[in-house]
N, C-alpha and C positions, 0 to 999 in steps of 0.2 A: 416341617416336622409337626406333628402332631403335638396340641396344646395340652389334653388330655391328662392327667397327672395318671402314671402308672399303678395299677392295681396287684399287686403279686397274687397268685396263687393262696387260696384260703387266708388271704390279707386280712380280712374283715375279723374271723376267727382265731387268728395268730394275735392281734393285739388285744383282742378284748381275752386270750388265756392270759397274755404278758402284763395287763390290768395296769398302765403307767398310772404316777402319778403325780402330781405336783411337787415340784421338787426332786423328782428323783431321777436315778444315775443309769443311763440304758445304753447296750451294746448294741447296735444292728450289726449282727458280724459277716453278714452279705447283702451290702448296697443296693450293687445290681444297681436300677432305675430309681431307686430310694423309696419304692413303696412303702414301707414299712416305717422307715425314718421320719415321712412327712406326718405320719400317721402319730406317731410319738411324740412328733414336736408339736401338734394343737395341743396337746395339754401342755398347760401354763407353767415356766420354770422347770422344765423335763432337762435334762442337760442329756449328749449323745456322743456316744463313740460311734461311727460309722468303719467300716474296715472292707476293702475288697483289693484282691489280687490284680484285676484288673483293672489296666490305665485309663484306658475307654472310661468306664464305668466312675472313677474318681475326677476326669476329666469332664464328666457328663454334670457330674455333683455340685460343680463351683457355684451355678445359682443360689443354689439351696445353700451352702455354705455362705454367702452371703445375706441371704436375707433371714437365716436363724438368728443374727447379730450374735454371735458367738458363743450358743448353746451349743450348734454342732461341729464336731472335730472330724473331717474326713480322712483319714490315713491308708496309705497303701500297703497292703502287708495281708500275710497269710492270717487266716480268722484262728488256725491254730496257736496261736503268736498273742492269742487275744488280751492274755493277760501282762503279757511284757507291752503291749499299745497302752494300756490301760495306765498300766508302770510310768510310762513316758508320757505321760498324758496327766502324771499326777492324780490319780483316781488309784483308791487301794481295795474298794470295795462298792459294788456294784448292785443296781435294785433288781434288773431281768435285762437278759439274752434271750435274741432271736434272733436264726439263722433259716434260711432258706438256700437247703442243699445239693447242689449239683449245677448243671450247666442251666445261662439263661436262655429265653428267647431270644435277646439280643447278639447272644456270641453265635447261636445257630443259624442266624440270615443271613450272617456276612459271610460270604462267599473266601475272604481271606482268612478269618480263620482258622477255618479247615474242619469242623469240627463237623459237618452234617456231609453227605455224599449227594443230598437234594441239587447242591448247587457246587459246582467242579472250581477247586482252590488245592491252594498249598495243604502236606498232608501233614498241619503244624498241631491244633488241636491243643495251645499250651492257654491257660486263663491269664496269667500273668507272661512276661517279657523274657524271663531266663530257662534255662533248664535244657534238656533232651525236648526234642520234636516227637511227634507221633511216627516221621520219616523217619527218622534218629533210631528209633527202636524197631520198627520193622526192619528196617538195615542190618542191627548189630547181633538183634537178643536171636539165641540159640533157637533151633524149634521145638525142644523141649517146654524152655521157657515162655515162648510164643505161644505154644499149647495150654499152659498153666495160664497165662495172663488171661488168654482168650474163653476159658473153661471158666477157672472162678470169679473172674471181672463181668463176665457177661453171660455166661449162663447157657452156653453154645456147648450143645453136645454133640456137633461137626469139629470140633479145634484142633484137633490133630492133623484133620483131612486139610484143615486150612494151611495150619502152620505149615505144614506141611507143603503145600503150593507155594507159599508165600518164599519158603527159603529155596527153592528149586527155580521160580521165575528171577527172583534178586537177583543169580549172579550175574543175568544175563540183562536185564532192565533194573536198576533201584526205582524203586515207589517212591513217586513223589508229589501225589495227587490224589484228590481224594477221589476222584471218579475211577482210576485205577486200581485201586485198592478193593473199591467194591465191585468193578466187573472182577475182578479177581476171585472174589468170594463170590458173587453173583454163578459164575461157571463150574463152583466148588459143591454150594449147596443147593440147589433144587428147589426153587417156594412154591407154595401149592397155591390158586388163585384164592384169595381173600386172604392172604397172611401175610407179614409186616417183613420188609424185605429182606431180603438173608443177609447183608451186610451188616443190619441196623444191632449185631449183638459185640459184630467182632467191632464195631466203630465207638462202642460202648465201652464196652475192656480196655481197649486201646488210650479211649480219653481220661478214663478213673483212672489209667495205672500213669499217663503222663502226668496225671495233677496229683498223682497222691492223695486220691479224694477220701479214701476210706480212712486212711491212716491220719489227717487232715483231719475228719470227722473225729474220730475217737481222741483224740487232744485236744480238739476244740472243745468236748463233750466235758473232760477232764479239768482244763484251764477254767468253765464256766464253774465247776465244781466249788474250785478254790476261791472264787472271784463275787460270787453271791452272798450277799449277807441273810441271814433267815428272814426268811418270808419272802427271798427274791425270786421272781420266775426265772425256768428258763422254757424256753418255745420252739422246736426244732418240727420245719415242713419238710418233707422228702419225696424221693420221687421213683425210688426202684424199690425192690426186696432187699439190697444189700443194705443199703443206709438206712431203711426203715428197721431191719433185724439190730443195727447196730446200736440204735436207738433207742430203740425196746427192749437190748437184754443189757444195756447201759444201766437205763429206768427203773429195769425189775433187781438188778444185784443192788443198784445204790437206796432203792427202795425194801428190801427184804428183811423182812424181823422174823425173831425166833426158829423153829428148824432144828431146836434141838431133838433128841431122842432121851426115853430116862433110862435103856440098855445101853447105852455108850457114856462114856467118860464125857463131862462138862466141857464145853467150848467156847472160850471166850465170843460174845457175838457183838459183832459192828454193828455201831450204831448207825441206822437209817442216816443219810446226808441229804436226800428229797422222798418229798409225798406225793407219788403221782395224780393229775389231776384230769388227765384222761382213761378210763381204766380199758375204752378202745382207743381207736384212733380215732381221727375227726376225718370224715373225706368233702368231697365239694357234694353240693347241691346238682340236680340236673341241670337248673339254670346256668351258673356256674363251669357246667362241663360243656354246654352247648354253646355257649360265648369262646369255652379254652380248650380243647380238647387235650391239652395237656393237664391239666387239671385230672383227668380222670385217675391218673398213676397217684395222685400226691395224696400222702398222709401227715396228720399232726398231732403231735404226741409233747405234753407238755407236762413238768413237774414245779411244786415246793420246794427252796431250799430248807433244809431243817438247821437247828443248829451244833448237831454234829461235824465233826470235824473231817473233811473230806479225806476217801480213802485212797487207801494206796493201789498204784495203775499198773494194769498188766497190758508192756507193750508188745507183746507178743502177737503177732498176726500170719495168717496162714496161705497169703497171695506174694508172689515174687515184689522185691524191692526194688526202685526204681536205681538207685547209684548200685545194687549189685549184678541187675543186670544189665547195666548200662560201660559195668568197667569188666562184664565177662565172669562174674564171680558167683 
């Protein structure tokens, strides 16, 4: 294995927004390879909550966990959860959060996890140990449902056509592989030469809606809310249009002053909770992109806590539920 300490994705640009400092109290609330954690612990007296769903990943940790001499706390657990870790960890209040959102490099090589169609494995696709498989839901979910997951998970404006396969080849083969799945949608969709494989959107939908990434995202977004004391950052990399939207019109409600009109009635106005501190996003460098080519998707988007009082969360979301479509409902 390579000695190389891991560099995440605009790593360099995520900590110098999250500006650690001596002494102060920071979340990494996805591990991953611990980019971002080693980077926090050079500065002196930094104390760390680290947090990932995956085992791999908190098993990979134990080095570093050791030779922090007991600045860093690794904990397994969803990043939405961040403030009940926090809770349990005896920390009530936090300096900056940084999260880096979506699937790693690491979980897309391994062939067992299922999560890429590059290399043929189980069609599991879960970051963590429990829950519905990606097999799980192709199996059960209706192809109404299968349509919706595959439309606004992934941005396929084939998913009907898909779903549609999908529930017509099941009764006769279940999918249970990832190379199956995309000759599946491979003979559905048609790619034109130079364009990104036609499986590569329904493999997308598929894995957001097993991790409950979006919904994941906007709690975590929420928990950091609460969990910041003013002047704390928070630092969120992403890596599609869904997580990056959610991020951005997070930033701009918890960010928005004034608004009122003087032909309408007065309206009590919430007070800002952060001050954004990217007013775009931050993308890589050529260099950057040419070393990662995934790097090219990712955006960073980083706020202020203020100290107003965090506002009230609307869980309302507009993609299928993973326990409702999972028990048929």
């Amino acid at each position: 294995m390579s000695s190389v300490p891991h560099i995440p994705v605009l790593g360099r640009e995520a900590v110098a927004h999250l500006a650690p400092r001596e002494g102060g109290v920071y979340v990494d609330a996805t591990f991953g390879a611990g980019g971002y954690s080693r980077a926090i612990l050079e500065v002196p007296g930094t104390r760390l909550i680290a947090i990932d769903r995956d085992r791999t990943a908190i098993a990979g940790g134990a080095g570093l966990v050791e030779r922090s001499a007991g600045r860093l706390m690794l904990v397994e657990g969803r990043f939405s959860d961040l403030a009940e870790v926090c809770a349990e960890q005896g920390v009530e209040a936090i300096d900056g959060v940084v999260m880096d959102v979506g699937v790693s490099s690491m979980q897309l090589d391994q062939a067992g996890r299922g999560f890429s169609f590059r290399l043929d494995g189980p069609l599991d696709m879960r970051m963590g140990q429990t829950g519905p498989t990606a097999a799980d839901v192709v199996a059960r979910a209706s192809e109404g449902d299968l349509a919706d997951i595959i439309y606004l998970l992934g941005e396929e404006r084939h998913s009907r056509r898909i779903a549609r396969a999908i529930v017509a080849d099941r009764q006769e083969t279940p999918f249970t592989t990832t190379r199956a799945l995309a000759d599946l949608v491979g003979r559905v969709v048609r790619a034109k030469p130079g364009e990104i494989h036609p499986a590569t959107r329904t493999f997308q939908a598929l894995r957001i809606f097993v991790n409950e990434e979006l919904d994941e995202l906007q709690a975590a977004l929420a928990a950091a809310e609460r969990m910041l004391k003013p002047g704390g950052r928070l630092v969120v990399v992403s890596f599609h249009s869904l997580e990056d939207r959610i991020v951005k019109n997070f930033l701009a409600e918890r960010s928005r002053t004034g608004g009122g009109s003087r032909h309408l009635p007065e309206v009590a106005q919430v007070t800002p909770s952060f001050r954004v501190l990217t007013r775009r996003p931050v993308v890589a460098g050529e260099d950057e992109v040419a070393h990662n080519p995934r790097a090219r998707s990712a955006k960073l988007r980083a706020a202020e806590r203020t100290a107003a009082p965090a506002h009230e969360t609307d869980e309302a979301s507009p993609w299928p539920k993973l326990s409702d479509v999972m028990r048929g409902g």
